[in-house]
N, CA and C of each residue as an Amber inpcrd file, in Angstrom:
protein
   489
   0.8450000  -1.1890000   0.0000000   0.0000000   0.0000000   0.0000000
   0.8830000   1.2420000   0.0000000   0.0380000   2.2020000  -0.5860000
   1.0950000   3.4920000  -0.6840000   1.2440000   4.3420000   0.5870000
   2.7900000   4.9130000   1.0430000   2.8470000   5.1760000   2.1390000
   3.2770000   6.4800000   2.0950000   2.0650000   7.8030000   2.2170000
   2.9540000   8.8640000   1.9270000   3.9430000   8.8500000   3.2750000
   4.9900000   9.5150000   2.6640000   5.7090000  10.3060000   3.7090000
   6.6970000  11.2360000   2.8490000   7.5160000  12.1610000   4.1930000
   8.1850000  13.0900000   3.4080000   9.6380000  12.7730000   2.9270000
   9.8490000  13.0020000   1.7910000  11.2710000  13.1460000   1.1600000
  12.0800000  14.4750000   1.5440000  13.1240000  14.3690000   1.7430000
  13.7500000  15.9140000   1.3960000  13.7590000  16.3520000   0.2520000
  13.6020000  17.8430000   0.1970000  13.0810000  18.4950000  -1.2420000
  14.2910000  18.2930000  -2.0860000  13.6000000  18.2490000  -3.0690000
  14.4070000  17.7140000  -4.5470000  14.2040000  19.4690000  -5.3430000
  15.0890000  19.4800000  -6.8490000  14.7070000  20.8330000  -7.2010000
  13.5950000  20.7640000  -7.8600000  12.7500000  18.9390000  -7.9510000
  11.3010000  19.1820000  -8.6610000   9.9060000  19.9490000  -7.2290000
  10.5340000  19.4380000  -6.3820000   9.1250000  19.4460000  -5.1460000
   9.4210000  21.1080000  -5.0400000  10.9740000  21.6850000  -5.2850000
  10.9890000  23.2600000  -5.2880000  10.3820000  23.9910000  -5.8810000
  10.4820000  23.5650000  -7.9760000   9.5120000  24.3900000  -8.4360000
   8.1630000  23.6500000  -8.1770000   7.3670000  22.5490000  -8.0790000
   6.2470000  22.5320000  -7.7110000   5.7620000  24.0470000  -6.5350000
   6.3380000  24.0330000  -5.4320000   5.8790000  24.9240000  -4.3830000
   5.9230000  26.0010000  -4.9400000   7.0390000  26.5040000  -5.8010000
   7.3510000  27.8180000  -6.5180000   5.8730000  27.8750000  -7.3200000
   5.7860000  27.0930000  -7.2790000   4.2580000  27.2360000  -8.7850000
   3.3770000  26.9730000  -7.8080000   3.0980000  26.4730000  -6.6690000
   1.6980000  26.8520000  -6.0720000   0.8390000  25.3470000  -6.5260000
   2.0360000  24.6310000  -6.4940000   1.1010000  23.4020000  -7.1200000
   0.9400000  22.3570000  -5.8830000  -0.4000000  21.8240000  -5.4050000
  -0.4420000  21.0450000  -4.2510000  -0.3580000  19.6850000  -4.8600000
   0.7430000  18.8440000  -3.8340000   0.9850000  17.5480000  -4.2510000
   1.2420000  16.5480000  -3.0910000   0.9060000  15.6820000  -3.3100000
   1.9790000  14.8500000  -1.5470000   2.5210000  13.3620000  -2.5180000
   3.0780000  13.2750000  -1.7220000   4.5190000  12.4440000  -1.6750000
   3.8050000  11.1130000  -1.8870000   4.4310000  10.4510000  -2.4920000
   4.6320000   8.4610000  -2.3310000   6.1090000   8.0660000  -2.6010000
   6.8980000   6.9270000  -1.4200000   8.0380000   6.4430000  -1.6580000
   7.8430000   5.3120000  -1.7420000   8.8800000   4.9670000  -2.2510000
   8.6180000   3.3240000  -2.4500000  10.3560000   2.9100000  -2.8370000
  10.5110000   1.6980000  -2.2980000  11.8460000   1.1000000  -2.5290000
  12.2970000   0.7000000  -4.0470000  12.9620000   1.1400000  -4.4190000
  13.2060000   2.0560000  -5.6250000  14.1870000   0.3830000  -6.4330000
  13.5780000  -0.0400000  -7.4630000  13.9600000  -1.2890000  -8.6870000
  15.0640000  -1.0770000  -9.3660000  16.2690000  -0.9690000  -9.8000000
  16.5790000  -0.9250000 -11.0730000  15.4750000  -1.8150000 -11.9930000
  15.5540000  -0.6060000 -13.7210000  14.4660000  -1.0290000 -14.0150000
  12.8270000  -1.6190000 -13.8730000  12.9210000  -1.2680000 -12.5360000
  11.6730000  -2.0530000 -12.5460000  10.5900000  -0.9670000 -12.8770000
  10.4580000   0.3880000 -13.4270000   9.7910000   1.0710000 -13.9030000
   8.6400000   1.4410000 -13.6160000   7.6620000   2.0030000 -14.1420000
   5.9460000   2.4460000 -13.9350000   5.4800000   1.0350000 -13.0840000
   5.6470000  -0.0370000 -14.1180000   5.1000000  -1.1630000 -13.1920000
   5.4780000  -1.1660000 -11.6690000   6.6040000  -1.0270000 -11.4440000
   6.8050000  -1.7060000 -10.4210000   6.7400000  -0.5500000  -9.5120000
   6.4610000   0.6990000  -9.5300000   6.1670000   1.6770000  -8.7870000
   4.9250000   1.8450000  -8.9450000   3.8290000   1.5040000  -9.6140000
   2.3540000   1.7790000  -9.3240000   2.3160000   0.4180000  -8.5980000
   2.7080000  -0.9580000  -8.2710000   2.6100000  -1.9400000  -7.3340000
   2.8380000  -1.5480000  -6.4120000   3.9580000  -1.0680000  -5.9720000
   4.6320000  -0.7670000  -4.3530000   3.7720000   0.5030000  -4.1460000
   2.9940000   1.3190000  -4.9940000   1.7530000   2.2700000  -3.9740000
   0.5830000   1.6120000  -4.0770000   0.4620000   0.8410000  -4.8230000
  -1.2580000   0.3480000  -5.0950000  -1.9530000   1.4670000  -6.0450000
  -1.3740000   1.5130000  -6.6770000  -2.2060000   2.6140000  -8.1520000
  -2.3680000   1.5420000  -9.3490000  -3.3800000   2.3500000 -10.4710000
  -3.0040000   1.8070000 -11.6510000  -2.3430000   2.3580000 -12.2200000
  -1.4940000   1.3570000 -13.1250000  -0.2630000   2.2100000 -14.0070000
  -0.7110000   2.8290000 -15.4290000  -1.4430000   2.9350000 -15.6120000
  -2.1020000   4.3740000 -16.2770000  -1.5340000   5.3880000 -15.9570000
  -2.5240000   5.2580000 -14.4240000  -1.8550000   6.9240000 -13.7630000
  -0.2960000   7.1770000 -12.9300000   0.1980000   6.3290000 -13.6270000
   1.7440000   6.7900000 -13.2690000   2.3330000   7.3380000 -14.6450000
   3.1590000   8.4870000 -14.2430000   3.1620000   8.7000000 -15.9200000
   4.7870000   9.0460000 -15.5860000   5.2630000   8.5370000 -16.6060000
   6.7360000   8.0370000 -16.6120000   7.1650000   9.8730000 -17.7960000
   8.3280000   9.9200000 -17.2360000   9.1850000  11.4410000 -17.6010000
  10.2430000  10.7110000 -18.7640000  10.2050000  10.8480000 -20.0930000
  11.2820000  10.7370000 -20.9590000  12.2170000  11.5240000 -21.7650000
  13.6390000  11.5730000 -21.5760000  14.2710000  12.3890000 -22.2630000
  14.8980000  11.4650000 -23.6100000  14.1730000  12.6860000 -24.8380000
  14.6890000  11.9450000 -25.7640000  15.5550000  13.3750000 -26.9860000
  15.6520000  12.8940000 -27.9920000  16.5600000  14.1060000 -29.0990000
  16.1010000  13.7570000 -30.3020000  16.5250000  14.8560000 -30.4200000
  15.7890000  14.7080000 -32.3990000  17.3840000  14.7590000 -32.8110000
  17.1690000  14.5190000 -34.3760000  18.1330000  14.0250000 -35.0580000
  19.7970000  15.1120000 -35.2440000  19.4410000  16.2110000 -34.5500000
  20.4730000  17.2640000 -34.2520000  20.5790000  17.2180000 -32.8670000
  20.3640000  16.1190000 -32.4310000  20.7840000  16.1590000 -30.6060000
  20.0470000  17.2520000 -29.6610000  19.0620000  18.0680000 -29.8980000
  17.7840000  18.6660000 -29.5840000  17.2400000  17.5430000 -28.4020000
  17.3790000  18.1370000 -27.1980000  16.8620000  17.0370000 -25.7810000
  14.9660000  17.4210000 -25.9040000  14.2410000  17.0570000 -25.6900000
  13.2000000  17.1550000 -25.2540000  12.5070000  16.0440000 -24.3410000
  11.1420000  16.2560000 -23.9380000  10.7970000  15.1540000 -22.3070000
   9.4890000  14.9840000 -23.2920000   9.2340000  13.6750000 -23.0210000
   8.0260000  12.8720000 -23.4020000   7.5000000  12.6080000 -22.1250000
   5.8580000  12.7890000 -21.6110000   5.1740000  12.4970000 -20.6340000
   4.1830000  11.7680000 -21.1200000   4.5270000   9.8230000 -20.8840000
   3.7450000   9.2730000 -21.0620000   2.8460000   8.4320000 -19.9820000
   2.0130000   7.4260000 -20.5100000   1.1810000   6.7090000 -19.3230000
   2.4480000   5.5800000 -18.8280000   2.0650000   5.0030000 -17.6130000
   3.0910000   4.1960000 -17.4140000   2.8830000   2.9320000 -18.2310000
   2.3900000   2.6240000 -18.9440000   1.4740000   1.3160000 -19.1010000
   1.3580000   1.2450000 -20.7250000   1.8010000   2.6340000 -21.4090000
   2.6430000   2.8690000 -23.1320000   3.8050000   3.0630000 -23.4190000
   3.7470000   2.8550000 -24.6600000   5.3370000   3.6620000 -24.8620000
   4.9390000   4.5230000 -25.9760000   6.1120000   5.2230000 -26.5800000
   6.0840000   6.3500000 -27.2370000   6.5710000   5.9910000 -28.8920000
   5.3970000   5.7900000 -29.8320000   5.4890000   6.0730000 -31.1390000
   6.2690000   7.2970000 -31.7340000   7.9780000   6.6370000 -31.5770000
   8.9070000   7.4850000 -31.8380000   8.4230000   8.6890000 -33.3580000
   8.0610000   7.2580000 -34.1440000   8.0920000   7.6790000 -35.6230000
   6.9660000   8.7710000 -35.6720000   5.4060000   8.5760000 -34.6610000
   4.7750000   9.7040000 -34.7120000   4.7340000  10.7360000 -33.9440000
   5.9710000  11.2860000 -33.3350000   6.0220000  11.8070000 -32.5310000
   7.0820000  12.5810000 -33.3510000   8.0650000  12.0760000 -34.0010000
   8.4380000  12.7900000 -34.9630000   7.9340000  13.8470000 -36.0580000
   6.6780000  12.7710000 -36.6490000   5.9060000  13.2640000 -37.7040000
   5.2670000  14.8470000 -36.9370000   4.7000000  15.0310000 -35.2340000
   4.1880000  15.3880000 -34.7790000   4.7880000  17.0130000 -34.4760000
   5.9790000  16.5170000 -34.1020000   6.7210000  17.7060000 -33.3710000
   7.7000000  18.3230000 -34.9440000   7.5440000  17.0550000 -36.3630000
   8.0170000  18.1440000 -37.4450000   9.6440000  17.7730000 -37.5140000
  10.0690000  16.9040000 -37.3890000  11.4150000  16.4880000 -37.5760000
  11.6920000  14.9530000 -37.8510000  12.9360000  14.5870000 -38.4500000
  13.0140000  13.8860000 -39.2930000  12.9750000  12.5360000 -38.1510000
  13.6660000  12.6630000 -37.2170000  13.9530000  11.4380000 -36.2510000
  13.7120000  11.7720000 -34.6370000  12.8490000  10.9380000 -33.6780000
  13.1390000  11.1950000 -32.1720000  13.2780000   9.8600000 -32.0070000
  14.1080000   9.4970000 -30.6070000  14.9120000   8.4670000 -30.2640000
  15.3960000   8.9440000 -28.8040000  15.5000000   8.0120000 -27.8890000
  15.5140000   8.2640000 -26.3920000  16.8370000   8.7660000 -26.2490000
  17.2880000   9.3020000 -25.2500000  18.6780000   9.6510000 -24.9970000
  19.4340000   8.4620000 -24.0980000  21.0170000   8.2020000 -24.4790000
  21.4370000   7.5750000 -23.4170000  21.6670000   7.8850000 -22.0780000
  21.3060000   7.0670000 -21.1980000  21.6470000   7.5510000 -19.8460000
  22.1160000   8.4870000 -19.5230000  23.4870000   8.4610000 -19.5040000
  24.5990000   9.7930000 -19.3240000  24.0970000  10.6220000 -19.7240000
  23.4660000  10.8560000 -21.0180000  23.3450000  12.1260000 -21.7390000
  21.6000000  12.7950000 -21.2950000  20.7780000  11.8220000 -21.0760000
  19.6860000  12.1250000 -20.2140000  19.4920000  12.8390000 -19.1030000
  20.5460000  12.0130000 -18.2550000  20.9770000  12.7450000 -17.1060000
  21.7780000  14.4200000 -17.0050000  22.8340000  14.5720000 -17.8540000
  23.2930000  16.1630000 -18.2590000  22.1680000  16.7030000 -18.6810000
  21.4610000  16.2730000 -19.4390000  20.2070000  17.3650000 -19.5050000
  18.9390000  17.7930000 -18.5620000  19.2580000  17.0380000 -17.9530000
  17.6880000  16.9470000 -16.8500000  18.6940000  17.2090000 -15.1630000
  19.5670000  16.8080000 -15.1610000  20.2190000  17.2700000 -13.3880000
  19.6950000  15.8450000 -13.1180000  18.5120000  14.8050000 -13.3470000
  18.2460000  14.0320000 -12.6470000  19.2020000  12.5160000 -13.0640000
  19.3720000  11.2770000 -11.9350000  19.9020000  10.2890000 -12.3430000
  18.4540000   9.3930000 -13.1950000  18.6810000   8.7170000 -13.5660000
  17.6670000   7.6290000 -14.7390000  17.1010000   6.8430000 -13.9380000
  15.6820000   7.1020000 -13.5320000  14.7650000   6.4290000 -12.5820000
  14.1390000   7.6010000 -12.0070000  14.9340000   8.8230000 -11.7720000
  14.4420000   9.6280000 -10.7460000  14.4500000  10.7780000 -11.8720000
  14.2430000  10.8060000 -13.1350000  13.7790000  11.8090000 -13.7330000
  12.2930000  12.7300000 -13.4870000  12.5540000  13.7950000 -12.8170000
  10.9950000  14.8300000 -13.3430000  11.3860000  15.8120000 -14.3750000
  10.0910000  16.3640000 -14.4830000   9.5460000  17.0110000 -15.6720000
   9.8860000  18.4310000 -14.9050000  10.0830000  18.4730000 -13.3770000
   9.7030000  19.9690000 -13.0590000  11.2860000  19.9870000 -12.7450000
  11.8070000  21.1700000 -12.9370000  13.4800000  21.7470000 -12.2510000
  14.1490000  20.9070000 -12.9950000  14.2120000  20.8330000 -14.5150000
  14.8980000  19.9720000 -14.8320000  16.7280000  21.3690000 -14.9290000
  17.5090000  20.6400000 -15.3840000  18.6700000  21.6630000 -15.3970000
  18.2430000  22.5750000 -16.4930000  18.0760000  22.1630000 -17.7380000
  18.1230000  22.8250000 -18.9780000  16.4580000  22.6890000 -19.1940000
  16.4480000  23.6400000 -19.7420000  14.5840000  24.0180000 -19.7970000
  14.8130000  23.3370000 -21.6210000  13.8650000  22.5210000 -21.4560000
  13.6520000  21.4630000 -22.7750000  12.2160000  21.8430000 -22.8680000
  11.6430000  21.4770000 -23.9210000  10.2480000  21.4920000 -24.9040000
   9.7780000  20.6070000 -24.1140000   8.1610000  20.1240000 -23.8350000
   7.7440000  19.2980000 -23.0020000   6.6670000  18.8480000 -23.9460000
   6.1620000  17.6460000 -24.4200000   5.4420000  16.7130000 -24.7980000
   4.7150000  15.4950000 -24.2730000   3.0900000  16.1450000 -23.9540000
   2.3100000  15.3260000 -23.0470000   1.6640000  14.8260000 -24.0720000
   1.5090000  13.2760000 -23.3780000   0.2800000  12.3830000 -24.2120000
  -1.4070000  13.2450000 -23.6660000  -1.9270000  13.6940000 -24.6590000
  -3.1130000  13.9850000 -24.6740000  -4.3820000  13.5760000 -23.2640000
  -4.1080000  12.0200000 -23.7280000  -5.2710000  11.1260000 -22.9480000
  -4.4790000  11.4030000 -21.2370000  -3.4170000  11.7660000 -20.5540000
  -3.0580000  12.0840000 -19.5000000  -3.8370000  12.8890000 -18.6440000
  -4.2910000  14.0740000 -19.4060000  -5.4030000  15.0340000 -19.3700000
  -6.8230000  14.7590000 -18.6890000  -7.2570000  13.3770000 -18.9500000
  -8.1710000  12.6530000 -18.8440000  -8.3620000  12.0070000 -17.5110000
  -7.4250000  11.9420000 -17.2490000  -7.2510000  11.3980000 -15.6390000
  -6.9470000  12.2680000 -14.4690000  -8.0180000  11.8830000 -13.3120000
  -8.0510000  12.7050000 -12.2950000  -7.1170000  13.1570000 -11.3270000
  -6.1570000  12.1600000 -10.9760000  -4.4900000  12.4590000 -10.6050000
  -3.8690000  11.5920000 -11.4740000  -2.8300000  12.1770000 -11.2290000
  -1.4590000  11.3650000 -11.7300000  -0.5250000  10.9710000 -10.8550000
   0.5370000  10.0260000 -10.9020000   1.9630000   9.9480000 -10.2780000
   2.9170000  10.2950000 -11.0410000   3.2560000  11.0210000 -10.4750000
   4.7360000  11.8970000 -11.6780000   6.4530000  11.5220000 -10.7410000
   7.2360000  11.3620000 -11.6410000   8.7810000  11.6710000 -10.5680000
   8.4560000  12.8300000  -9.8050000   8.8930000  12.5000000  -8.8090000
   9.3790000  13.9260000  -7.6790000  10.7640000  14.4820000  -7.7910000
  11.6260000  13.7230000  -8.7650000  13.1020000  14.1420000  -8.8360000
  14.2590000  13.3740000  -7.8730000  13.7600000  11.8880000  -7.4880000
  14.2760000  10.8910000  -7.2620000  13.4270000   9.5480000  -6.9220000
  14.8380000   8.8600000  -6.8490000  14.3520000   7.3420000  -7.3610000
  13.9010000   6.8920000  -6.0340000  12.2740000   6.0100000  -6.2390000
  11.3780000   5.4300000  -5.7910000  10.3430000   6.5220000  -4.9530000
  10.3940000   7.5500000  -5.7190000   9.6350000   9.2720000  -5.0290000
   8.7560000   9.6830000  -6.4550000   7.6080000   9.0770000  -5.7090000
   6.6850000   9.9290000  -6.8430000   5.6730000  11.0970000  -5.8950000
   5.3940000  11.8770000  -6.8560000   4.1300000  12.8010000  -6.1740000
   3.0240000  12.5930000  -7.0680000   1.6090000  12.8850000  -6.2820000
   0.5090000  12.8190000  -6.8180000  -0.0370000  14.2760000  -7.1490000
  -0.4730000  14.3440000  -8.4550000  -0.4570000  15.6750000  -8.2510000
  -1.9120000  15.9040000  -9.7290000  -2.7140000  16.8230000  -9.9840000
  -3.7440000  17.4290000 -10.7190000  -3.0080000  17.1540000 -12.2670000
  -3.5190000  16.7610000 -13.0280000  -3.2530000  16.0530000 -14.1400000
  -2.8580000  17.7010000 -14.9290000  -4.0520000  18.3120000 -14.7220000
  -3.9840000  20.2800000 -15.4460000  -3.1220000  21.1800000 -14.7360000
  -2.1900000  20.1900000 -13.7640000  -0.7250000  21.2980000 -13.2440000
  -0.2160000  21.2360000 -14.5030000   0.3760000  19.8040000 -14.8620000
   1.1630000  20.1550000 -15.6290000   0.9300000  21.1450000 -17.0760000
  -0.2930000  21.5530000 -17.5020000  -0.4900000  22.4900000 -18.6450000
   0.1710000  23.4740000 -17.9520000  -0.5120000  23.8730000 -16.5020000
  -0.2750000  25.5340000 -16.4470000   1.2050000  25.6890000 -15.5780000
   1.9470000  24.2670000 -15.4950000   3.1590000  24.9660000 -15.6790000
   4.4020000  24.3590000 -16.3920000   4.1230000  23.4820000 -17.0250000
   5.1720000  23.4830000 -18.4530000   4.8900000  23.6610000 -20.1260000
   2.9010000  24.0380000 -19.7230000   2.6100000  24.5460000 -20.7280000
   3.2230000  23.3510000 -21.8130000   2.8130000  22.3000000 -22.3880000
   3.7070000  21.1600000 -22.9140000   2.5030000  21.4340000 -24.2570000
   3.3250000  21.1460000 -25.3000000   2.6170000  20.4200000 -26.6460000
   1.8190000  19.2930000 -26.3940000   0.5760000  19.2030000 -26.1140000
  -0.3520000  17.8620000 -26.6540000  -0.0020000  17.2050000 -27.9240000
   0.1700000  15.7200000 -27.6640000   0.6150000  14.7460000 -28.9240000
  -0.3200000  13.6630000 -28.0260000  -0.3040000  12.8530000 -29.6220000
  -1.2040000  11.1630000 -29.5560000   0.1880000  10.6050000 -29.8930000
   0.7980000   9.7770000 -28.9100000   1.4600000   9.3410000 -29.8300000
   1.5820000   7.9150000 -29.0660000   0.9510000   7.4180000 -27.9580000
   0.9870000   6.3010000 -27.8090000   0.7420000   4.8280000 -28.1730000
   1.4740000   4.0000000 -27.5860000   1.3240000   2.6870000 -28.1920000
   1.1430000   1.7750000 -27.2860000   0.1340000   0.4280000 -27.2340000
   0.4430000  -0.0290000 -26.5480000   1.5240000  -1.2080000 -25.7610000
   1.8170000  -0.8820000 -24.5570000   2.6480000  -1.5290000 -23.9650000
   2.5190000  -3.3400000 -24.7420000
């Protein structure tokens, strides 16, 4: 069962507060790889509403963050077609990490280092909370699905597939 409690602030839970955005905490003992799945198990959510933070690049090394469901993945090729460039493709670790400040597991969308383009799956919108990274590994927050419009303001895309 999910157990809130408090983390020490990360620089995502900073700009959350900076933005006025109410959220609380879920930790959970943190997988290599074990991903959306295995963090909507250890709170008792569905993995729908965990929505996994991706850093990926277009074909000139251009970083941008994909916000998908936990439970899809991301139709590179239409997401390309979408955002208007020839190729997107995930970033490697290392290079994920220089762009975001975060290590790979504990990626958020909020305080990343370098302010990147943000790309939400549409149907995210649709759901009444979400679990997002908090900006480390096995730390999610629950938080209003319409924070994230009004504060990364992200491009709506369809571009999911299913898992």
């Amino acid at each position: 069962m999910s157990r809130s409690q408090h983390v020490s602030e990360t620089p995502a839970t900073a700009f959350l507060r900076r933005h006025g955005v109410a959220f609380s905490e879920h930790a959970y003992e943190y997988l290599e790889h074990g991903g959306a799945r295995l963090s909507a198990q250890a709170l008792g959510v569905d993995v729908h509403a965990v929505v996994k933070t991706l850093v990926m690049e277009d074909e000139a090394k251009r970083p941008l963050l994909v916000l998908m469901h936990g439970d899809r993945e991301v139709s590179t090729k239409n997401l390309a077609r979408q955002v208007g460039v020839k190729r997107i493709e995930p970033c490697r670790p290392e290079v994920a990490q220089r762009h975001s400040g975060y290590q790979v597991g504990g990626t958020s969308p909020f305080g990343t280092r370098k302010a990147m383009p943000v790309y939400l799956e549409k149907s995210v919108l649709g759901l009444p909370r979400i679990y997002i990274n908090g900006g480390r590994r096995g730390y999610l927050v629950e938080i209003d699905p319409q924070a994230l419009v009004r504060v990364l303001s992200p491009t709506l895309v369809e571009v999911a597939l299913a898992d």
